[in-house]
C-alpha positions as CSV (number, residue, x, y, z in Angstrom):
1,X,0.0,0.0,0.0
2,X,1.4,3.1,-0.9
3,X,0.7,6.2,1.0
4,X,-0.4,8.9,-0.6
5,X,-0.1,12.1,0.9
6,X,-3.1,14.5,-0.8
7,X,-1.4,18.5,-1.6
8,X,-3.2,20.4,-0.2
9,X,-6.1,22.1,-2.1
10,X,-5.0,25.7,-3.4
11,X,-8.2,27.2,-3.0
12,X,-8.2,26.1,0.7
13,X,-5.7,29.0,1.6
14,X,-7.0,31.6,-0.3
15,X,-9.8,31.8,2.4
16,X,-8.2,32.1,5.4
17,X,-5.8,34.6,3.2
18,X,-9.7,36.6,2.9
19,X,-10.3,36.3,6.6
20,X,-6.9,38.0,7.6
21,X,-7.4,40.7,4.9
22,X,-11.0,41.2,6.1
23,X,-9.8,41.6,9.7
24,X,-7.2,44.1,9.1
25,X,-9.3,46.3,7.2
26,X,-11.8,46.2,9.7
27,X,-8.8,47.4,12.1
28,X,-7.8,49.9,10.0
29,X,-11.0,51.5,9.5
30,X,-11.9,51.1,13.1
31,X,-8.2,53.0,13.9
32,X,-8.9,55.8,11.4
33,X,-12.4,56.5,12.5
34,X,-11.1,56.7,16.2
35,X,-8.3,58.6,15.1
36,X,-11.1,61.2,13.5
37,X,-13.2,61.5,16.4
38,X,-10.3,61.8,18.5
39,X,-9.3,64.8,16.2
40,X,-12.8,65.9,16.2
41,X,-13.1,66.0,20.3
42,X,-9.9,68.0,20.4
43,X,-10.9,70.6,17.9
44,X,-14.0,71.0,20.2
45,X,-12.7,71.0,23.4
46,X,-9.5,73.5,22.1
47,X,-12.3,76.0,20.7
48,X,-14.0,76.0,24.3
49,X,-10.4,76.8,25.8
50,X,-10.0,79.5,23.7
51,X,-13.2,80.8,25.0
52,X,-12.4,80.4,28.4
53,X,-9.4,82.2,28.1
54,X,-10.8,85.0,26.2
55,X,-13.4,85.4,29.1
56,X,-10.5,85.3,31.5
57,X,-8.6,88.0,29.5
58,X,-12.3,90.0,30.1
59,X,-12.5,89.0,33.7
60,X,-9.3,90.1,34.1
61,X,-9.4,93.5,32.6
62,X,-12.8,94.5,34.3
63,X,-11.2,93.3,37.6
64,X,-7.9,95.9,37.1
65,X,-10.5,98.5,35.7
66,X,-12.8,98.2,39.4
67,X,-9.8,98.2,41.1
68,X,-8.7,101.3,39.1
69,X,-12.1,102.6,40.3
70,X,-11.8,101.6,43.8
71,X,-8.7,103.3,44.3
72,X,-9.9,106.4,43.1
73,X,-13.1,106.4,45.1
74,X,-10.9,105.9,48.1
75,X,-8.9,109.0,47.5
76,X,-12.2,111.1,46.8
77,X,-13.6,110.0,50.2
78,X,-10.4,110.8,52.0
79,X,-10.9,114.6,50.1
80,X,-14.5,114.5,52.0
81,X,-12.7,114.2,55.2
82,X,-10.8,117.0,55.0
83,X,-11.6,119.9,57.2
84,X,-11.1,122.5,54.2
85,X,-13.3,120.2,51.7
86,X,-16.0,120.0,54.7
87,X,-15.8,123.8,55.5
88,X,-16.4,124.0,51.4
89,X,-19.2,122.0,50.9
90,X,-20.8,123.8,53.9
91,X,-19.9,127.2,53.1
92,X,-20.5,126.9,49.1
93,X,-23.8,124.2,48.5
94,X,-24.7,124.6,51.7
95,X,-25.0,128.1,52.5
96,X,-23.5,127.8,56.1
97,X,-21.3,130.5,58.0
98,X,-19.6,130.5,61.8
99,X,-22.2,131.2,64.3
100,X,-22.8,134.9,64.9
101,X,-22.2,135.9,68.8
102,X,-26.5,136.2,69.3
103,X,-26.7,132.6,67.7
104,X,-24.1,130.7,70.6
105,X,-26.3,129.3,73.4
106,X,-25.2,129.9,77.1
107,X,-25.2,127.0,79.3
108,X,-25.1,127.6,83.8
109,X,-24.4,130.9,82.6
110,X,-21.1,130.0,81.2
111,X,-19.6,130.4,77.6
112,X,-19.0,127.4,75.8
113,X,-15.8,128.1,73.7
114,X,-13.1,126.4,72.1
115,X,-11.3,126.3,74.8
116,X,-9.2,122.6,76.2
117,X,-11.8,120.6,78.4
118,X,-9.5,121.2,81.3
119,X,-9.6,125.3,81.4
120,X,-13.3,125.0,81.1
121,X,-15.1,126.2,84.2
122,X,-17.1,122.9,85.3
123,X,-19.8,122.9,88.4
124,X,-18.8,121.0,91.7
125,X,-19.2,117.3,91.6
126,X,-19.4,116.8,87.6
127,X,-17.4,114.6,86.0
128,X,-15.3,114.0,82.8
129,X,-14.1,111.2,80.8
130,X,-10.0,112.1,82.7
131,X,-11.7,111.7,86.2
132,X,-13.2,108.5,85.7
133,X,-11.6,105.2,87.1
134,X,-10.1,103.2,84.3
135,X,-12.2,100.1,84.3
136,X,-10.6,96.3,84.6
């Protein structure tokens, strides 16, 4: 008996040659569409960066402009506290003047005027912030 060994078919390769080719395409496209949408997603999310950052650059500019503001607001009120700005505003929209000597009210008989707290005349027994114990 002689043993025959049977060659393999040639058509029997060409299918599983099919298979592989069909596989890899599938890979490929699946990589190039992933690829694309990745390229996609980054395109979107860079655009919303840009935004961001130009509302920052916004942010950022109205913050420097307040504080701009603020700093001039705080030197206007510090004018207001002057004692030449508060005797202008009286005198000028106002209409205010010193007291005439009919206008200053007498109090025990005594003259209130300018005069230190200590050279003031006081009556017996009152008493004055200095005078006071200091507390514990």
């Amino acid at each position: 008996m002689s043993a025959t060994v049977a060659a393999p078919h040639p058509g029997a390769a060409r299918p599983k040659a099919r298979i592989i080719h069909r596989a890899f395409l599938l890979t490929w496209t699946l990589a190039v569409a992933a690829t694309g949408s990745a390229f996609v997603v980054h395109l979107a999310l860079r655009g919303r960066v840009v935004e961001a950052n130009q509302e920052l650059a916004k942010a950022r500019a109205e913050q420097a402009r307040l504080r701009e503001v603020q700093r001039v607001l705080a030197l206007e009120a510090a004018s207001y506290k002057t004692p030449e700005r508060v005797e202008t505003v009286a005198r000028s929209l106002l209409g205010m003047a010193p007291p005439t000597d009919d206008r200053i009210v007498m109090m025990n008989g005594v003259k209130q005027s300018a005069a230190p707290a200590s050279s003031v005349p006081r009556p017996a027994g009152s008493v004055v912030a200095q005078d006071r114990p200091a507390h514990p």
